[in-house]
C-alpha positions in Angstrom: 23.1 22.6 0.7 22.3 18.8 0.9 19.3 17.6 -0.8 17.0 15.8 1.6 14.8 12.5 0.5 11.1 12.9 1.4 9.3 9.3 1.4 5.9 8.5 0.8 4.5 5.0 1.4 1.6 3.6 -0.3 0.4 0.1 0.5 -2.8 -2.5 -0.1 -4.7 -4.1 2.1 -7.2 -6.6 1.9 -9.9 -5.9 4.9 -12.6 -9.1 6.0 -15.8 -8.7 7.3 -18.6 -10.6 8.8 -20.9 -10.3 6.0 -23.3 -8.5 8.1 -21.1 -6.0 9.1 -19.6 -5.0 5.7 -21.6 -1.7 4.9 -20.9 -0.6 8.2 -17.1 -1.3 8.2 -17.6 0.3 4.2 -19.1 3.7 6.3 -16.0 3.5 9.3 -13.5 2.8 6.5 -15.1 6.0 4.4 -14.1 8.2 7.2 -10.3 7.0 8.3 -8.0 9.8 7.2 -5.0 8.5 4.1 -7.6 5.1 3.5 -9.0 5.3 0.4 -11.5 2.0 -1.0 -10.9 0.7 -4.1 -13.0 -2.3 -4.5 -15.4 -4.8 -2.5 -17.0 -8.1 -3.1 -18.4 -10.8 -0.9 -17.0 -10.0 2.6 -13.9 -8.5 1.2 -12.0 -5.4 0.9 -9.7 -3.9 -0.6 -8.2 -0.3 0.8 -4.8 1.5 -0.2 -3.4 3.2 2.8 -1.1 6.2 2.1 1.3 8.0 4.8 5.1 9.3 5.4 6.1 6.4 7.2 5.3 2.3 7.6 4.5 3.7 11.5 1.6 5.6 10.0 0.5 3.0 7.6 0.6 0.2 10.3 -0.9 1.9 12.6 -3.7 2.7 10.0 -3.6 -1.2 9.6 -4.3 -1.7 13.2 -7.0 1.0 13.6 -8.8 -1.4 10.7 -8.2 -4.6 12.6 -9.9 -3.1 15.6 -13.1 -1.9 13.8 -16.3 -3.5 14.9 -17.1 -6.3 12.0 -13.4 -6.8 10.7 -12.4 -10.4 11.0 -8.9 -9.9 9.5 -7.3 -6.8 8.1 -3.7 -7.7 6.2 -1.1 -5.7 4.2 -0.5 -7.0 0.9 1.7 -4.7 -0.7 3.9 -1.4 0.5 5.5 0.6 -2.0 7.9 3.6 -1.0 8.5 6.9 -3.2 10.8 9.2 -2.7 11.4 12.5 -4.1 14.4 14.4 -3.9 14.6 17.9 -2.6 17.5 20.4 -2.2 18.4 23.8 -3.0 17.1 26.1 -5.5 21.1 26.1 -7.5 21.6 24.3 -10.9 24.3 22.5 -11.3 24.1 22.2 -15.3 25.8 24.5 -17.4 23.5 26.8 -18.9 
């Protein structure tokens, strides 16, 4: 059987808000599936966005942009694991 590569894509994003809008964008962002919040300061912050494909994650990324209060929403990072499946055989001697 050929083994199959599964990928997983983890970015950063660095998210901008009126600063009177920031604990609500904080609530929105709380409840977006695959965003998690790591830090924020001032009108900034910063969110790491996790999916199986840069579709998912950019389309997380524009979800973000369009929330009420977000001046600017931009990805600063996207890394990409994969992990490599196949068949149950072992192919070392034993």
């Amino acid at each position: 059987m050929r083994d199959r590569a599964n990928t997983y894509h983890i970015s950063s994003a660095v998210i901008m808000t009126r600063p009177a809008m920031q604990d609500a964008v904080l609530a929105r962002l709380e409840e977006l599936e695959n965003v998690e919040v790591h830090v924020h300061q001032g009108n900034k912050i910063v969110v790491v966005i996790e999916g199986t494909s840069t579709g998912i994650l950019g389309d997380c990324l524009s979800q973000i942009s369009a929330l009420d209060g977000v001046v600017a929403a931009n990805m600063v990072f996207e890394h990409i694991e994969t992990e490599e499946t196949g068949s149950n055989e072992r192919t070392d001697a034993a």
